[in-house]
C-alpha positions in Angstrom: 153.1 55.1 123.6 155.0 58.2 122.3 158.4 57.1 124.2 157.5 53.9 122.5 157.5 54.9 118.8 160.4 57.1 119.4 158.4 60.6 119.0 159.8 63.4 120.9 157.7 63.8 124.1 157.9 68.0 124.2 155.9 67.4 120.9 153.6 64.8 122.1 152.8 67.0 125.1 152.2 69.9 123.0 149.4 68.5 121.1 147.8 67.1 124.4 147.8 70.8 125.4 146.3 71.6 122.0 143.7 69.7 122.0 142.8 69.9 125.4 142.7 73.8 124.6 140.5 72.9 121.6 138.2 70.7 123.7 137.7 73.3 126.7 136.7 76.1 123.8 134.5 74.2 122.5 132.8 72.1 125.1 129.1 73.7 126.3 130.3 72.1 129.4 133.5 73.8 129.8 133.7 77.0 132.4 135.3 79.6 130.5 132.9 79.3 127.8 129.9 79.3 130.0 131.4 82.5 131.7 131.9 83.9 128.4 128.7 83.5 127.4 126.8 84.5 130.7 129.4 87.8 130.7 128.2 88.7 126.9 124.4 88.1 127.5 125.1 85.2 124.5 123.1 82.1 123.8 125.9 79.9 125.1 125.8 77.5 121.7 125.3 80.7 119.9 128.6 81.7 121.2 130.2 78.3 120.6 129.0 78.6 116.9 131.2 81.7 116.7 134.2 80.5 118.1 134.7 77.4 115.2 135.8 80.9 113.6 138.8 80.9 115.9 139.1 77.4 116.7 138.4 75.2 113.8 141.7 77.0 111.5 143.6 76.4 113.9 142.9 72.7 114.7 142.9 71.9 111.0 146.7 72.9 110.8 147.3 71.5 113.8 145.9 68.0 112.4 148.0 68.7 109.1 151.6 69.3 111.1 150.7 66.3 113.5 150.2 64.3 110.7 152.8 65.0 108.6 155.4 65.3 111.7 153.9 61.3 112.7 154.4 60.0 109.2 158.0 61.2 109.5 158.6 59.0 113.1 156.5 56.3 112.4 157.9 53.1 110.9 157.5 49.5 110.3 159.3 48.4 113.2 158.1 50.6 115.6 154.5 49.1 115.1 156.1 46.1 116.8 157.2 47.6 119.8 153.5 49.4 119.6 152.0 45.9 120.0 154.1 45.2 122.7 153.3 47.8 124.7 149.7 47.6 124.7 150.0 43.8 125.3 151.7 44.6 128.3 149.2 47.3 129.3 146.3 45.0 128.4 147.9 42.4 131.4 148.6 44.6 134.1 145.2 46.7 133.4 141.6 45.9 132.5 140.7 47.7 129.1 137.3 47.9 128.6 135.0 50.2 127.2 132.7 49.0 130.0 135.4 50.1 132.8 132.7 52.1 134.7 130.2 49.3 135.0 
């Protein structure tokens, strides 16, 4: 999709990193945090609550230079060639919410 609309893939992959970093900080699932929270004798959603103090600034400027850095490579045409693209993914793959079932 990002080759697609003409975005730089180096930034694309960086905020996949990001949030993927943001989602393994703040999952109750996640390993670190559950270590982190066994290793500090924590309520482990205690401990989550305290790092939004960390995380949460940091995601919100990351949503705010995503943002502004998308509205700068997205255009009219592009949405075309957007359309196009998941046409052709809709053919060769079955996209369902249901994929599992």
């Amino acid at each position: 999709m990002a080759a697609g609309m003409g975005a730089p893939l180096p930034a694309v992959a960086g905020a996949i990193v990001a949030g993927a970093y943001f989602g393994d900080k703040i999952s109750p699932l996640s390993d670190s945090t559950n270590m982190f929270a066994i290793a500090t004798e924590t309520n482990l959603y205690q401990h989550i609550g305290h790092m939004f103090y960390t995380t949460v600034p940091g995601f919100i400027v990351s949503c705010i230079v995503y943002l502004v850095a998308g509205a700068h490579f997205a255009s009219d045409s592009q949405v075309g060639q957007v359309d196009e693209i998941i046409n052709t993914l809709g053919k060769l793959f079955n996209l369902s919410p249901f994929i599992w079932c």
